[in-house]
C-alpha positions in Angstrom: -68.0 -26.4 -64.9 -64.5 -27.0 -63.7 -61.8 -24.6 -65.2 -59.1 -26.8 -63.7 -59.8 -29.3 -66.2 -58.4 -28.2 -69.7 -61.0 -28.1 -72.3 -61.9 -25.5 -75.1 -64.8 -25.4 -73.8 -63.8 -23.6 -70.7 -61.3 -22.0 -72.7 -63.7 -20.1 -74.5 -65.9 -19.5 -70.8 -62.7 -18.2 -69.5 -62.2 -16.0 -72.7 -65.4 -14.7 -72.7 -65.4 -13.8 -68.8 -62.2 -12.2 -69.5 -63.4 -9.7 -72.6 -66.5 -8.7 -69.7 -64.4 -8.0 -67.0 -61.6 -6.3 -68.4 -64.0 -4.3 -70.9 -61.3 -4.5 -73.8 -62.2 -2.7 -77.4 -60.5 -5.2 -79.1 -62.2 -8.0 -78.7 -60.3 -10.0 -81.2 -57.6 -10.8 -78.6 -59.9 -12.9 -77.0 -60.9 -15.5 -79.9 -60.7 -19.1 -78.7 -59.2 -20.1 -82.0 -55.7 -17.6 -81.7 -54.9 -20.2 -78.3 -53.2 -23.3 -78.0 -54.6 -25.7 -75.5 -51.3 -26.6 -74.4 -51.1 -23.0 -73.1 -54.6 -23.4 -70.9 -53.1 -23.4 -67.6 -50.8 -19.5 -68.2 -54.8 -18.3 -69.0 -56.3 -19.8 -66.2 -53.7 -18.1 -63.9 -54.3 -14.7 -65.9 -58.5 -15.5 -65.4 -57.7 -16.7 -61.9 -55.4 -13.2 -60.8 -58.2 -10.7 -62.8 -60.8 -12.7 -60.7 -59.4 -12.1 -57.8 -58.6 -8.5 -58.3 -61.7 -7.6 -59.7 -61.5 -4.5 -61.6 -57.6 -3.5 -63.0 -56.5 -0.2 -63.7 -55.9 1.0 -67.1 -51.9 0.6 -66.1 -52.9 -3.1 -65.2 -55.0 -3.9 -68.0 -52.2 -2.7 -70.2 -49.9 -5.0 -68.6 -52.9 -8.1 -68.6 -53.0 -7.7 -72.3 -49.2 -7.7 -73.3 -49.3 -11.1 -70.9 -52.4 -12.5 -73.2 -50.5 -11.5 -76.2 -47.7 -13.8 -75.0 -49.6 -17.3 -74.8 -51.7 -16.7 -78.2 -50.6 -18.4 -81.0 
């Protein structure tokens, strides 16, 4: 699978990897149908910093989440 290519497929991978690592309640931030394709590269970059970082602070994840709230649709 290549996440640089924009898909919904890997949309939806990189949502779902997201809602495991950052072990979110709400879970209906991360539905594939809320984002816009033509926003696929600002959640790559968010998948790409959390997979770096591994695990985020609550202060972080916080800060992660108002970030995803500003690419959905």
């Amino acid at each position: 699978m290549d996440l640089h290519i924009a898909s919904k497929e890997n949309m939806e991978f990189i949502l779902e990897e997201l809602t495991k690592q950052l072990d979110v309640a709400n879970h209906s931030l991360f539905d594939p149908d809320d984002y816009d394709l033509n926003k696929y590269n600002d959640l790559k970059s968010l998948f790409d910093m959390v997979s770096k970082t591994g695990k985020l602070s609550p202060m972080e994840t916080e800060a992660f989440i108002a970030e995803l709230k500003k690419i959905r649709k």
